[in-house]
N, C-alpha and C positions, 0 to 999 in steps of 0.2 A: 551752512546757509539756512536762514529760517523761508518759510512756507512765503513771505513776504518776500522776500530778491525775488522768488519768479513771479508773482504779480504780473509784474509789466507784460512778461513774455506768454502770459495765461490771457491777457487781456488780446493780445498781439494776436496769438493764435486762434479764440474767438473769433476777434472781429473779421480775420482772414477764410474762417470758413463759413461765418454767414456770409460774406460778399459772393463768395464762391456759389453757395447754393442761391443767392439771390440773382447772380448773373446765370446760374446753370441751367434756370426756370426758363430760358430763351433758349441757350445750345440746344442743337438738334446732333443724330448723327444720320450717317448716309452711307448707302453700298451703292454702285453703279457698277453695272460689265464685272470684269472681273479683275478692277484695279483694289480693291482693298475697298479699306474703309477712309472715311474723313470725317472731320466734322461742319458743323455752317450754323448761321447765327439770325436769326430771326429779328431781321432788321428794322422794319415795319410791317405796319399790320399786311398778313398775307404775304411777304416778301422774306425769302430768305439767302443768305448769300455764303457762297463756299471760293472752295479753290478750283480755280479752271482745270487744273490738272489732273482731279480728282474724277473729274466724268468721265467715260469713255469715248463717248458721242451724245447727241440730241435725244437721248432716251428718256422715259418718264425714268424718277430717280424716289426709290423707296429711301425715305426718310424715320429715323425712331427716335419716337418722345418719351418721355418719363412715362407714359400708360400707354403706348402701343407704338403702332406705325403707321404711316399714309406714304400715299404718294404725291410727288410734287411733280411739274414741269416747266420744263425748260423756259424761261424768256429771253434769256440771250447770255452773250460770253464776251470778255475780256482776254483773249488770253496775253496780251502783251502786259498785263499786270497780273494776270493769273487770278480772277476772279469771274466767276460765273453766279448768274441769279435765277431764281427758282419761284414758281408761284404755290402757294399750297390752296388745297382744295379749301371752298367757300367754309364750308366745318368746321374746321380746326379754328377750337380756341386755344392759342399761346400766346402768352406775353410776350410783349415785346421788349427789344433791350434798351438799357437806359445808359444812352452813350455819355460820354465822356468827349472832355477836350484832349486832345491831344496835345496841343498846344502850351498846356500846362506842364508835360512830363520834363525831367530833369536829370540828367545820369546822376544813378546814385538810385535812383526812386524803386520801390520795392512796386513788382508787377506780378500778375500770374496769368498763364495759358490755361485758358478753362475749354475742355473739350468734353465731347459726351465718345466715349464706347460702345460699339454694339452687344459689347458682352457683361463692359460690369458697369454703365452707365457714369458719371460725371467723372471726368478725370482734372485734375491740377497738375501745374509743374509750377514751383514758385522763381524766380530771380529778379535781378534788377537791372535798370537800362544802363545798359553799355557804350552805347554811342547813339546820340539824337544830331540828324541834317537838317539840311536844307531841303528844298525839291530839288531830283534827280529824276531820271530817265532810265528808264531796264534796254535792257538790250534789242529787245522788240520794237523801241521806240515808245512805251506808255509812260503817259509824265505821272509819279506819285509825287504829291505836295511836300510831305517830310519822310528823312529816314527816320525809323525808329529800328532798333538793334537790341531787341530785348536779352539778357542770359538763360534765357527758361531751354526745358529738353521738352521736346514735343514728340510724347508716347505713339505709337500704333494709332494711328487716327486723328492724331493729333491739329495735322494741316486743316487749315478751317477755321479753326477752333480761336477763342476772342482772347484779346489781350483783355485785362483788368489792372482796377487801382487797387487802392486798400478800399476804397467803397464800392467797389463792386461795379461802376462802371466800363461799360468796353469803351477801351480808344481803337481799337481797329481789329483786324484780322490776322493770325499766323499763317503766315507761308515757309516752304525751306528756302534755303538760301544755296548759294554752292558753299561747298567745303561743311556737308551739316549743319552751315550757321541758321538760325530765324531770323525774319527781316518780318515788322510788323505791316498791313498797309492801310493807313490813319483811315479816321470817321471821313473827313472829309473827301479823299480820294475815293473811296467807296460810294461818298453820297451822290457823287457827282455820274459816275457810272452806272449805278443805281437809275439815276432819273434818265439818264440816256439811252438805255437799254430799256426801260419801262415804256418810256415817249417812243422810242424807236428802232425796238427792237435790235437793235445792233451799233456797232461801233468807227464809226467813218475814220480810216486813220492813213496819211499820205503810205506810197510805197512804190521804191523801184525797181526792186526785186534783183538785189546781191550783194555777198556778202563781200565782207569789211576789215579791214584793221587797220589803225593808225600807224605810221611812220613817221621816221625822222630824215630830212633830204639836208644834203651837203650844203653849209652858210654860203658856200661861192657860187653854188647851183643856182640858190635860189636871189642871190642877190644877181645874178646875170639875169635870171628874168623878172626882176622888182619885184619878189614877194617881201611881203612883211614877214619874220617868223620864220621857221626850218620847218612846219608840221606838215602832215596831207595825209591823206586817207585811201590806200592803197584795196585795188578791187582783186578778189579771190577769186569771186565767183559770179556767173552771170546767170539768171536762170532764163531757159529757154522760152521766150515771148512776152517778157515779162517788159513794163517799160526802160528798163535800160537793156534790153536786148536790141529792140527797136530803133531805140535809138543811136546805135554802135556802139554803145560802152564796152569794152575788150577785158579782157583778165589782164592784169599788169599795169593800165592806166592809173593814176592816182589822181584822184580830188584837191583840188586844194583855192577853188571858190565858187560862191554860187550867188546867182542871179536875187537881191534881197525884196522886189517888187514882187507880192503874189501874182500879180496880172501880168510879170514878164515885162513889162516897157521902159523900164527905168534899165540902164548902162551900170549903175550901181553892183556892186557885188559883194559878198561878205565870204572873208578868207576861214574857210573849212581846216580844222588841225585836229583834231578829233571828229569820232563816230558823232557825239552828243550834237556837235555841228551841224551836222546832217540831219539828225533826226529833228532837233527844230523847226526845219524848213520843212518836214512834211506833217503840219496840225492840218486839221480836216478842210479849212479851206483853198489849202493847196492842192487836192484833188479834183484832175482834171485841167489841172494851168497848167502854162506851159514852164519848164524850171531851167533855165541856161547854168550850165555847168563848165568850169573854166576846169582842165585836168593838162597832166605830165603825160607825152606820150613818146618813147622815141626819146627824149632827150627836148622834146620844141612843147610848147603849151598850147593844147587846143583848146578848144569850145564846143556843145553839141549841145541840143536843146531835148530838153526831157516830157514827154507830158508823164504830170503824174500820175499815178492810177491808184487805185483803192487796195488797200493790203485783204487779199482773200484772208477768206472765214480760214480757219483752221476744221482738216479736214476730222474727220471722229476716228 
């Protein structure tokens, strides 16, 4: 092979690590309590954002830049997306990051995890996207706009830390995933949390406090008591005073429709066959109305009406 075949690949590698130090000028890293490290991303001016999981509590959170450290503080947290935002002191001059669409990405497309270290500063991991969604729902109930499923390994510090293109733009944030996978979560899901938390400190998000799992109910079952469908949502768990305690919701009862008027007066109902079901019905303005709930109990189909409450802060 002459000095010409790797060209392309000398050009490749270039361009891959100015984008890297061109995005890296924004990563920040971070220590709180005594969970480790992370990293977070300097999202606008003054604003930076990490991983919920990565604080301990409501603590101020030592931050390190390419020439030292500050401190930042809290503004508020996400944790049903696992994102937390931080203010930096008026001082601090860093660049901000120059986002990216997400919108554009494509499986197949070459991306990299850009984090910072607290010990050898900017890290990479390079891969390519593996599988790009739709909008989903995490298990807490927070809606992110698209999946993105990058193949990158996110080192020691890694959570935090920005997706990029080949130009060096961030499309969103790393988080883990279960099973060690990364799940990225896009500019726009970010931005939107960002300004919610900024404007209002906090996150207004429905909840009725117990846990879940979908089921399958016998076709004869359900066709004796005219469901549409075999699915429903089987309750594990109640937690104590929570508003499905109040309201008699039982361990063993199963969901399987719910009242579709936020203000309760409409006879309408929409049949529940999955968690995700659920969790639709509690966007922030369902908080505080009242939610009629049609469940299995017993063998006979009841009803029982819900008010719903606000899913507490997560404790530090």
């Amino acid at each position: 092979m002459t000095t010409e075949d790797f060209s392309p690949l000398t050009a490749l590698s270039q361009t891959l690590a100015d984008s890297i130090a061109r995005a890296g000028a924004s990563i920040v890293g971070l220590k709180a309590g005594r969970r480790g490290s992370a990293s977070g991303i300097h999202w606008r001016s003054g604003i930076v954002v990490t991983t919920d999981h990565a604080l301990k509590q409501d603590d101020a959170v030592t931050l390190t830049l390419a020439d030292g450290t500050v401190t930042a503080t809290l503004i508020g947290r996400d944790s049903a997306i696992d994102l937390a935002v931080l203010r930096l002191p008026d001082s601090v001059t860093l660049p901000a990051a120059n986002l990216g669409d997400p919108a554009q990405l494509r499986v197949g497309h070459l991306t990299v995890a850009v984090g910072r270290s607290l010990e050898t500063g900017i890290t990479a991991s390079m891969g390519i996207v593996s599988a790009i969604g739709g909008a989903w729902r995490t298990w807490h109930g927070g809606k992110v706009d698209q999946l993105i499923r990058p193949d990158v390994m996110l080192y020691p510090g890694g959570s935090g830390s920005g997706l990029i293109n080949t130009q060096g733009q961030i499309l969103g944030m790393n988080t883990m995933a279960p099973r060690h996978s990364v799940l990225t979560i896009p500019v726009t899901t970010i931005d939107r949390v960002v300004n919610q938390l900024v404007n209002q400190g906090r996150i207004v998000r429905g909840y009725l406090g117990v846990g879940m799992q979908p089921v399958q109910l016998p076709e004869a079952f359900c066709q004796s008591l005219q469901l549409a469908g075999n699915g429903g949502v089987l309750i594990l768990s109640v937690e104590s005073g929570s508003p499905a305690d109040r309201a008699g919701v039982l361990i063993g009862d199963i969901i399987v429709a719910m009242n579709d008027d936020p203000q309760g007066e409409s006879a309408s109902h929409r049949r529940i066959e999955a968690i995700d079901d659920i969790q639709r019905m509690l966007d922030p303005e369902r908080v505080g109305q009242p939610l009629t709930v049609q469940m299995v109990r017993g063998g006979q189909l009841i009803s029982l009406t819900i008010l719903v409450g606000e899913r507490p802060r997560r404790a530090g």
